[in-house]
C-alpha positions as CSV (number, residue, x, y, z in Angstrom):
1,X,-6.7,38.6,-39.3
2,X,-9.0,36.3,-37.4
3,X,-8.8,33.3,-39.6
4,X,-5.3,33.6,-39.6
5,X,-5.1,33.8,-36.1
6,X,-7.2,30.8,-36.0
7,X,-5.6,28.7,-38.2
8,X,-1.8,29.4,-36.5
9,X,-3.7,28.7,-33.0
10,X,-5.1,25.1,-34.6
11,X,-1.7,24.3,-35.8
12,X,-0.3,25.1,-32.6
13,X,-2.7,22.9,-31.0
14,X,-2.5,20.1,-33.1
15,X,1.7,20.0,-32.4
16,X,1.2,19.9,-28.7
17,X,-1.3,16.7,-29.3
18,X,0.8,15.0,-31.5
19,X,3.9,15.8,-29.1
20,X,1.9,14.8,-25.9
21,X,0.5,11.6,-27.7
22,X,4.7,11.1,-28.8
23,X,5.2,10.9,-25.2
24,X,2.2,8.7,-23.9
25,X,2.8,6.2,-26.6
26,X,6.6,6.1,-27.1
27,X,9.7,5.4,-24.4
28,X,12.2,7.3,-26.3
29,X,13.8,8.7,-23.0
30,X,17.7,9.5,-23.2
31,X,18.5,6.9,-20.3
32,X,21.9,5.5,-20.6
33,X,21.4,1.6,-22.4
34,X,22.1,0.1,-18.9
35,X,19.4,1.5,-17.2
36,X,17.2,-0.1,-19.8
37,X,18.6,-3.4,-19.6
38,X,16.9,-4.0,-16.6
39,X,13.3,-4.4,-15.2
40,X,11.9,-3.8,-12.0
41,X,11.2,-7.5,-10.6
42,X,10.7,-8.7,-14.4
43,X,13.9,-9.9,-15.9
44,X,16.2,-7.6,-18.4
45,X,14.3,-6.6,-21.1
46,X,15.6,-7.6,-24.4
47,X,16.0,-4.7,-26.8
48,X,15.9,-6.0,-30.6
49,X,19.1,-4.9,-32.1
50,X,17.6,-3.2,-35.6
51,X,14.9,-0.9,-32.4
52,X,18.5,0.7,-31.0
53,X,19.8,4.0,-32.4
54,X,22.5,5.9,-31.4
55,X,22.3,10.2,-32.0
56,X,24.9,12.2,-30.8
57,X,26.4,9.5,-28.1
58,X,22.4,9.2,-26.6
59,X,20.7,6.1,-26.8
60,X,17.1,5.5,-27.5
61,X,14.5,2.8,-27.6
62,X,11.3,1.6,-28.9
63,X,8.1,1.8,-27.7
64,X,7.9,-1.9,-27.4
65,X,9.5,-3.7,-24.5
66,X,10.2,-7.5,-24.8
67,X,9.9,-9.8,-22.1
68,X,10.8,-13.4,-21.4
69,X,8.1,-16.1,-22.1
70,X,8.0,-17.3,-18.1
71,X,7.1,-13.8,-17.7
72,X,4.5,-13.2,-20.3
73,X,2.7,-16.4,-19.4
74,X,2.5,-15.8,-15.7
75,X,1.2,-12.1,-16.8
76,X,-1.4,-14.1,-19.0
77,X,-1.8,-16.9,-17.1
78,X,-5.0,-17.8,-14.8
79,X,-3.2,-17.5,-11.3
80,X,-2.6,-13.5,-12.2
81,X,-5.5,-13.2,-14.3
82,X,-8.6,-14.6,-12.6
83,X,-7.5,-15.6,-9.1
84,X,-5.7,-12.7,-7.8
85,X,-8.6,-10.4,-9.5
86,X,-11.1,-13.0,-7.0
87,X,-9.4,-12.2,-4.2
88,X,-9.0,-8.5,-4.7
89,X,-12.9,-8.5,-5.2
90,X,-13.5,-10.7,-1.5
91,X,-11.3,-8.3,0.3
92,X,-13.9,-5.3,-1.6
93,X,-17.1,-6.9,-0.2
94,X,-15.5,-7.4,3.7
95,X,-13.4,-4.4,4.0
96,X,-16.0,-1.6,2.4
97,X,-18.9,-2.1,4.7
98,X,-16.2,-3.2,7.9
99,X,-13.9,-0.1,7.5
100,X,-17.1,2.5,6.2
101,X,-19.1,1.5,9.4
102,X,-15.9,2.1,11.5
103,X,-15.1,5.8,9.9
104,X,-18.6,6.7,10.7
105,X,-18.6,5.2,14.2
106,X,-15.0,7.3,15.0
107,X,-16.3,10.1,13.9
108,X,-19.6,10.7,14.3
109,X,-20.6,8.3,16.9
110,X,-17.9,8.7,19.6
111,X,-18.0,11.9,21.1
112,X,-14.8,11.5,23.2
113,X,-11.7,11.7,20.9
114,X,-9.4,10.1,22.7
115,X,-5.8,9.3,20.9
116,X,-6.6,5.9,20.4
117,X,-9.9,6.6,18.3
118,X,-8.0,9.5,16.3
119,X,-5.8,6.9,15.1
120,X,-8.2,4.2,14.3
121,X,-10.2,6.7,12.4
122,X,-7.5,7.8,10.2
123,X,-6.4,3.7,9.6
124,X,-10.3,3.4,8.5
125,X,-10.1,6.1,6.3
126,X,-6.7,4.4,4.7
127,X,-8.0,1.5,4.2
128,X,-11.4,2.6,2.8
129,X,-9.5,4.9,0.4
130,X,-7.4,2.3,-0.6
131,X,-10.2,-0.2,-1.0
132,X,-12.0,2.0,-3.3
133,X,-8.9,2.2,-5.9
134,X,-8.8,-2.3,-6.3
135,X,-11.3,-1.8,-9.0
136,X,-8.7,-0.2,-11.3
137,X,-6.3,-3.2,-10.0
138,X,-8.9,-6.3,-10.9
139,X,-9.9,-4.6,-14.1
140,X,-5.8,-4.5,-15.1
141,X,-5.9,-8.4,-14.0
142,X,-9.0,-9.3,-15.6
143,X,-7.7,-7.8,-18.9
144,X,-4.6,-9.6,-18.9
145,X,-1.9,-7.1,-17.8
146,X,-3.3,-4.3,-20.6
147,X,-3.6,-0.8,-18.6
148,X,-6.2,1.0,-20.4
149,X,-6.7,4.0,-17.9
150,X,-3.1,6.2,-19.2
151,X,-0.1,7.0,-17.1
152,X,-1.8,9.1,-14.3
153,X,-4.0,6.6,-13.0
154,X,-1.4,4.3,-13.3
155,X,1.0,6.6,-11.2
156,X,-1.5,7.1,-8.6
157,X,-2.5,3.1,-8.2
158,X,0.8,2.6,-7.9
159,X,1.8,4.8,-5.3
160,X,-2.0,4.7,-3.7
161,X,-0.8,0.6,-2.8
162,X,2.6,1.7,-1.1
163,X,0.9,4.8,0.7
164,X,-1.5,2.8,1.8
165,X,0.8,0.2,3.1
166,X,3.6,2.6,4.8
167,X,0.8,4.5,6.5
168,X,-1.3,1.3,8.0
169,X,2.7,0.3,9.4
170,X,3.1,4.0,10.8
171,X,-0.4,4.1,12.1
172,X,-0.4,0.8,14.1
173,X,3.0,1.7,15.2
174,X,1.8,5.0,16.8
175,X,-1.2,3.1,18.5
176,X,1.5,0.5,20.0
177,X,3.3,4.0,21.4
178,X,0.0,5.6,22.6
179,X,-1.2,2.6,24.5
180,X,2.3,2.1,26.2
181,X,2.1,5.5,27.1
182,X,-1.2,4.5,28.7
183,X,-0.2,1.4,30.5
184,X,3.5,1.8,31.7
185,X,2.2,6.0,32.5
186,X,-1.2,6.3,33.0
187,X,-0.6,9.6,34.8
188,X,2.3,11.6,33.7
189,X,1.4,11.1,29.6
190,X,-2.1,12.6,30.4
191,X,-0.7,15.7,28.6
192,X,1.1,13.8,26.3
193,X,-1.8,11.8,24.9
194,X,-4.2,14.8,23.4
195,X,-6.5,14.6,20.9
196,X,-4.8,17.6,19.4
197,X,-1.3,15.9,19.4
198,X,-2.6,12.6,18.2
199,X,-3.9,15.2,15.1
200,X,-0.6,16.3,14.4
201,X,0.9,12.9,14.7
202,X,-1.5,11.7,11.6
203,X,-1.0,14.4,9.9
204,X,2.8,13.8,10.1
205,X,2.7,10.5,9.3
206,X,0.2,11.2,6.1
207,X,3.2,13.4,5.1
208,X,5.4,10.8,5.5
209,X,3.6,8.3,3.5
210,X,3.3,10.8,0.9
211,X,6.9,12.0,0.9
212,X,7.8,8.3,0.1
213,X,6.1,7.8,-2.8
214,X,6.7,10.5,-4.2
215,X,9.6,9.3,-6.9
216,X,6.6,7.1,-8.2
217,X,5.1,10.2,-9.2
218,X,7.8,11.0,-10.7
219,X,8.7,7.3,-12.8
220,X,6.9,6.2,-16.0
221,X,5.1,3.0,-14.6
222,X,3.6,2.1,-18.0
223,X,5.2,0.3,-20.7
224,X,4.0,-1.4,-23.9
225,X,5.3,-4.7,-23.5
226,X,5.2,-7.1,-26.3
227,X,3.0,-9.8,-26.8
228,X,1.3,-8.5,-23.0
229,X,-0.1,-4.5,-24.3
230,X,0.6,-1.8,-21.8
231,X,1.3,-3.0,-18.6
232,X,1.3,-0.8,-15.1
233,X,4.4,-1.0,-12.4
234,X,4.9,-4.6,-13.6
235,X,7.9,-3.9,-16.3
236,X,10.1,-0.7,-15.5
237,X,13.5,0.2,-16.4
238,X,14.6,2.9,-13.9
239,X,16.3,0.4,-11.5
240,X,18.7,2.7,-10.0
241,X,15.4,4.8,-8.7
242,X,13.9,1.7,-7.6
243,X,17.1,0.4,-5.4
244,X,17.1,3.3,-3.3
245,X,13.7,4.1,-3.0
246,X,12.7,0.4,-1.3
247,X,16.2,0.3,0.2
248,X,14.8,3.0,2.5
249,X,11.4,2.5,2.6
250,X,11.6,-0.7,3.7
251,X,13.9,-0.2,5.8
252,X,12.3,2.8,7.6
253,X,8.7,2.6,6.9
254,X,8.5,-1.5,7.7
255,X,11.8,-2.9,9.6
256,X,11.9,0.1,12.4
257,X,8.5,0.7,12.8
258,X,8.3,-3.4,13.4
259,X,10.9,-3.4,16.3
260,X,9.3,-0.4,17.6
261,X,5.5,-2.0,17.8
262,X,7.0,-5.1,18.9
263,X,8.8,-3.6,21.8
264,X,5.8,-1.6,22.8
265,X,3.7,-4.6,23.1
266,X,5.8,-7.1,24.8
267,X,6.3,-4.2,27.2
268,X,2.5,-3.9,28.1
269,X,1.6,-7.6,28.4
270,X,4.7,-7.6,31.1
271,X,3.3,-4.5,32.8
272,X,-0.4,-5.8,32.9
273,X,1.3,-9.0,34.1
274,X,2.9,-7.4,37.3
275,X,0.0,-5.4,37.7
276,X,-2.5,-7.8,38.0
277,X,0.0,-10.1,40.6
278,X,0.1,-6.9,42.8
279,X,-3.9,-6.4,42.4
280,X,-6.6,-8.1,44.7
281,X,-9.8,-7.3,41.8
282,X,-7.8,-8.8,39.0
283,X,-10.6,-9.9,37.1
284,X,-10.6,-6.3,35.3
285,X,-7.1,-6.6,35.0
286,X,-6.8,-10.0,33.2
287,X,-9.8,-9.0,31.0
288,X,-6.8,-5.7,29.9
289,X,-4.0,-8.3,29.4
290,X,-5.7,-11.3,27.9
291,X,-7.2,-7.9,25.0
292,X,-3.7,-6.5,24.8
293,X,-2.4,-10.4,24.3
294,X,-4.9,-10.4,21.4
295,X,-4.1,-6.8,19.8
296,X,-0.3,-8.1,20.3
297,X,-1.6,-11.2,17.9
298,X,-3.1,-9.3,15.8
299,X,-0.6,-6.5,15.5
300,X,2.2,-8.8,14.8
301,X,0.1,-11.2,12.7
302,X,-0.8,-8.6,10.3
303,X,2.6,-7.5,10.0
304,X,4.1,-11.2,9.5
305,X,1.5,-11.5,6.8
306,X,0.5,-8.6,5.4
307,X,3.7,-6.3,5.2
308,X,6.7,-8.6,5.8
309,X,6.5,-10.5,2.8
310,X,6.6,-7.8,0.6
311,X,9.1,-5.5,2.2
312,X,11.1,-8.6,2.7
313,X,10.8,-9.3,-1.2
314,X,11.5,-5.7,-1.9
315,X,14.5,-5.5,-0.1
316,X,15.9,-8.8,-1.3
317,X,15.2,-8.2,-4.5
318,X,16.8,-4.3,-4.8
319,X,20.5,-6.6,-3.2
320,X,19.3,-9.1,-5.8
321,X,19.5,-6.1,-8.7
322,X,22.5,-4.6,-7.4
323,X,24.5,-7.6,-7.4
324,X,23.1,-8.7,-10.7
325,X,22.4,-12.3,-10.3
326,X,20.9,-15.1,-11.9
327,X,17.7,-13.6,-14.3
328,X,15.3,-16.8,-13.3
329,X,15.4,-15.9,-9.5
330,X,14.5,-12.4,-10.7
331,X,11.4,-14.2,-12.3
332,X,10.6,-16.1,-9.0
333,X,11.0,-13.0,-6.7
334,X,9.0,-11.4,-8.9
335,X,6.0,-14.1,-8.7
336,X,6.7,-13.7,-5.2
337,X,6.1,-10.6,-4.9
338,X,3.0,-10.3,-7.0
339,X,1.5,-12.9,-4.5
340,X,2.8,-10.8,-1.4
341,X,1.3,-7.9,-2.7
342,X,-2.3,-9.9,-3.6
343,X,-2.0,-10.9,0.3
344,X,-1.0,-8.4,2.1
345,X,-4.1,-6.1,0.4
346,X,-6.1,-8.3,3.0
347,X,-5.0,-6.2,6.0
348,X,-7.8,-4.1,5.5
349,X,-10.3,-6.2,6.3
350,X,-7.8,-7.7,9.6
351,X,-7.7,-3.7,11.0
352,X,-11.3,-4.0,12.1
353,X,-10.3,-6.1,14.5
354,X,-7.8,-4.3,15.7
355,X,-11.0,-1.2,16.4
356,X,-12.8,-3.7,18.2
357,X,-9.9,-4.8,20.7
358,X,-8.0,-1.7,20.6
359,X,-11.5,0.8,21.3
360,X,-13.9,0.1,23.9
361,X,-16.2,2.7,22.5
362,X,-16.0,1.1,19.2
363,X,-17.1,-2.1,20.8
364,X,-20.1,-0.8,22.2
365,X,-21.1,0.7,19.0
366,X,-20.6,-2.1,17.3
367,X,-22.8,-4.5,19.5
368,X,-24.9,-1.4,19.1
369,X,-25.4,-1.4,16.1
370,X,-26.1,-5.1,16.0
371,X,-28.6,-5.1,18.1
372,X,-30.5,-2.5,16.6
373,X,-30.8,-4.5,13.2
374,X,-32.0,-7.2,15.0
375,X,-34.5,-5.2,17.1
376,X,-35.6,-3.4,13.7
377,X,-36.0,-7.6,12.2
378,X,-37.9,-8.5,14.9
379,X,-40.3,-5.7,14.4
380,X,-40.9,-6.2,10.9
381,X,-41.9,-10.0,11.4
């Protein structure tokens, strides 16, 4: 009775391996052919004519996707291959030791949590998680476009970039907020501006990152593309899902958040302006506007390079797929994108500067911390 119950259980388990491996290694999903006929960003993909059958009105495909040449070569060539993999790697060795040493100065070195630090701390913590998942990116590059890591880490990278960009937006969009509050009423939002509220506003915007990414969960993002191997997020089929999703996300997550930071800044440099016309010491009062005239640079300079050109790019090119145009700009937007993405990645090494001219405290620990590796130098010459 034990053998056989043995045997039956090894059977068992060998059908669910062979079915799980069906699904890992095969795209035979019952998607309507139209659906499959397009890419995300990579033009349609061509379906050989002998790798369609039809069962009972339901269409299904081969495992292998193919491509146009531009495409292939651009996911093979040395632009997407070596340089984008160099850059990724600079933006490791700035951001990891910039954005570690400003986690463990928010939180360990300041004492007094006020709104300001609470939100910085949680951008730091964004960006460092976010730095720590490139490796999985520049080993895809460097192995020319073949994911090697399966579905679920593929899933996660994929959603990990668009979390991490949706939250840095939502984050620097609640600082702008917080220090209007500060500057236009410095009084009245006393009770407003809590450490405990400025918790719950993270942890709201956290969900809110998360929420939007969740389809991507949900999506196959790898493929196995001809004459490329298996590729991650860079050839998908599920346009419909993909319309919507950075119709939205773009819209709310980038476009509103933008007007809103915009707005709150403009407003303070006017305020500090008046201010320090009405003030006799306005030598403390320049020093606040020509910093918030620099976090205004900054602010708006991160999001003009970092996250406009790719939620520009996304949104042009979900009208570009619902319209159906021309396949060759589909390959150029596509490029385009690719390029935004490789760019805007470098905002995590740009938010330290926002610490240092949004967080007094932070400067002082910085020049701090400075100091004391030159005192300890000194002393051991």
């Amino acid at each position: 009775m034990g053998v056989k119950t043995i045997l039956f259980s090894i059977i068992l388990l060998h059908a669910f391996t062979a079915t799980f491996n069906g699904f890992g290694n095969h795209v035979a999903y019952a998607y309507h052919i139209d659906f499959i006929q397009k890419t995300d960003f990579i033009q349609s993909v061509s379906i050989p004519h002998e790798n369609v059958e039809k069962h009972n009105e339901t269409t299904y495909v081969s495992s292998t996707f193919v491509i146009s040449d531009e495409s292939v070569d651009f996911l093979k060539g040395l632009l997407f291959t070596r340089v984008m993999p160099s850059f990724y790697i600079i933006i490791i060795l700035i951001s990891l030791p910039l954005n570690a040493l400003a986690l463990v100065t928010f939180t360990c070195r300041i004492r007094q949590k006020k709104p300001a630090v609470i939100y910085m701390s949680h951008l730091a913590c964004v960006d460092l998680l976010f730095t720590l998942l490139l490796p999985l990116k520049i080993h895809y590059q460097l192995n020319a476009s073949d994911w090697v890591f399966g579905e679920a880490a593929c899933r996660m990278l994929s959603a990990a970039y668009y979390c991490y960009m949706y939250c840095s937006i939502l984050l620097m969009m609640c600082m702008s907020v917080d220090r209007l509050l500060a500057v236009v009423f410095p009084v009245a939002s006393l009770t407003w501006r809590s450490a405990r509220k400025a918790t719950c506003v993270c942890v709201l915007v956290w969900l809110l990152a998360l929420a939007g990414v969740v389809p991507l969960f949900l999506v196959r993002q790898t493929l196995n593309t001809k004459n490329v191997g298996v590729t991650c997020h860079d050839v998908l089929y599920h346009t419909k899902v993909y319309e919507y999703l950075f119709s939205i996300l773009s819209c709310l997550y980038f476009f509103l958040p933008l007007v809103v930071t915009s707005v709150s800044y403009s407003t303070i440099i006017y305020v500090l302006s008046v201010k320090s016309d009405h003030l006799a010491t306005s030598s403390s009062s320049s020093d606040s506007r020509r910093r918030a005239v620099i976090m205004t640079i900054a602010v708006l300079t991160e999001f003009i390079t970092c996250f406009a050109p790719t939620n520009a790019i996304l949104l042009y090119h979900c009208v570009h797929l619902a319209t159906e145009n021309d396949r060759r700009e589909e390959n150029s937007s596509y490029t385009a994108y690719l390029l935004a993405v490789c760019v805007g990645s470098s905002s995590v090494f740009l938010d330290p500067l926002l610490y240092y001219y949004g967080s007094s405290h932070y400067r002082k620990k910085f020049w701090s911390v400075l100091r004391y590796r030159k005192t300890k130098r000194a002393v051991k010459l």
